[in-house]
N, C-alpha and C positions, 0 to 999 in steps of 0.2 A: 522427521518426516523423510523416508526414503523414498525412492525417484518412484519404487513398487508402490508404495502407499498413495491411495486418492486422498486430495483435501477435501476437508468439509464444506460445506455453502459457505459457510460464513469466511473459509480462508481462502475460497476462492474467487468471492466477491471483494475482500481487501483485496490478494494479486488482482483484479480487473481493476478496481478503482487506481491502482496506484500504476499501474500499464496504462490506464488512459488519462496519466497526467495532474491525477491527485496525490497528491505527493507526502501530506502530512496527516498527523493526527486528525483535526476537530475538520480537517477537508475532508479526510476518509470518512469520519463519522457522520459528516452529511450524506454525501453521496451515497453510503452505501445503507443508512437509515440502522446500521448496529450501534451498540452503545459504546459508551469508552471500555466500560470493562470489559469487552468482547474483544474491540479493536486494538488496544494498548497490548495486554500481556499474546494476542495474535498476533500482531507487530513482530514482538520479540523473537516468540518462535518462528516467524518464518525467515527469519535475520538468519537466527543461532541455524536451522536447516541449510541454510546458504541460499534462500528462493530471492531474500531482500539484502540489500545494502542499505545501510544510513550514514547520512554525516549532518553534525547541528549547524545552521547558521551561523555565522559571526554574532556576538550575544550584543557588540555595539550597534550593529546595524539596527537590530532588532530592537533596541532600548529607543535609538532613533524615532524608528516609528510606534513607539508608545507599547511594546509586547514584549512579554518575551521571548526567546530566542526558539526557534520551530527544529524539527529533529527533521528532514527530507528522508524520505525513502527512496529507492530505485528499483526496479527489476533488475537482476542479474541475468545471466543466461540460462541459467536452471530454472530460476523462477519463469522466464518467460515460457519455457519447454512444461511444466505445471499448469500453467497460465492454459498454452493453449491447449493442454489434457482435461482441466478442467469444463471449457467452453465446450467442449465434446458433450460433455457428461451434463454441464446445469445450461442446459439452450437458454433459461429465461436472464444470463446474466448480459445478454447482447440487448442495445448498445447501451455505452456510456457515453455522452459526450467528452470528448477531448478538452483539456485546456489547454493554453500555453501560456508558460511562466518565465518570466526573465532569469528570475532568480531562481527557480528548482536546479 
């Protein structure tokens, strides 16, 4: 995905979900009502692009509380520069509620 290239709905609805603080997998795929196989291998690509960062949780923490361990996404500075090129182009992805997470 070059900086020239528009994203699709669906990849600019993940960058919204994950700019407004949903940060993982099965959160993304609530919020943004796509399915895993939409969301997961779009995950990826917007990684490998450079739009998203990841890093996994601690896997004991996470055993801890009974799951396993979540992969966090973040916006980078690119993604966020996408992000807001996007919201230009798809009006209907405003608003998402924000969360706020201790642990993201």
């Amino acid at each position: 995905m070059s900086r020239r290239r528009s994203l699709s709905y669906g990849a600019a609805a993940i960058l919204h979900a994950v700019g407004s603080g949903h940060c993982f997998g099965f959160d993304i795929i609530d919020t943004t009502g796509l399915t895993s196989g939409t969301v997961y291998p779009t995950l990826e690509r917007l990684e490998e692009a450079g739009l998203l960062r990841s890093r996994w949780e601690n896997a004991d923490d996470a055993h801890r509380d009974g799951r396993p361990a979540r992969r966090y996404f973040t916006l980078t500075a690119r993604g966020r520069e996408a992000l807001n090129a996007a919201l230009e182009k798809y009006k209907a992805l405003r608003p998402i509620p924000s969360v706020s997470r201790g642990d993201a």
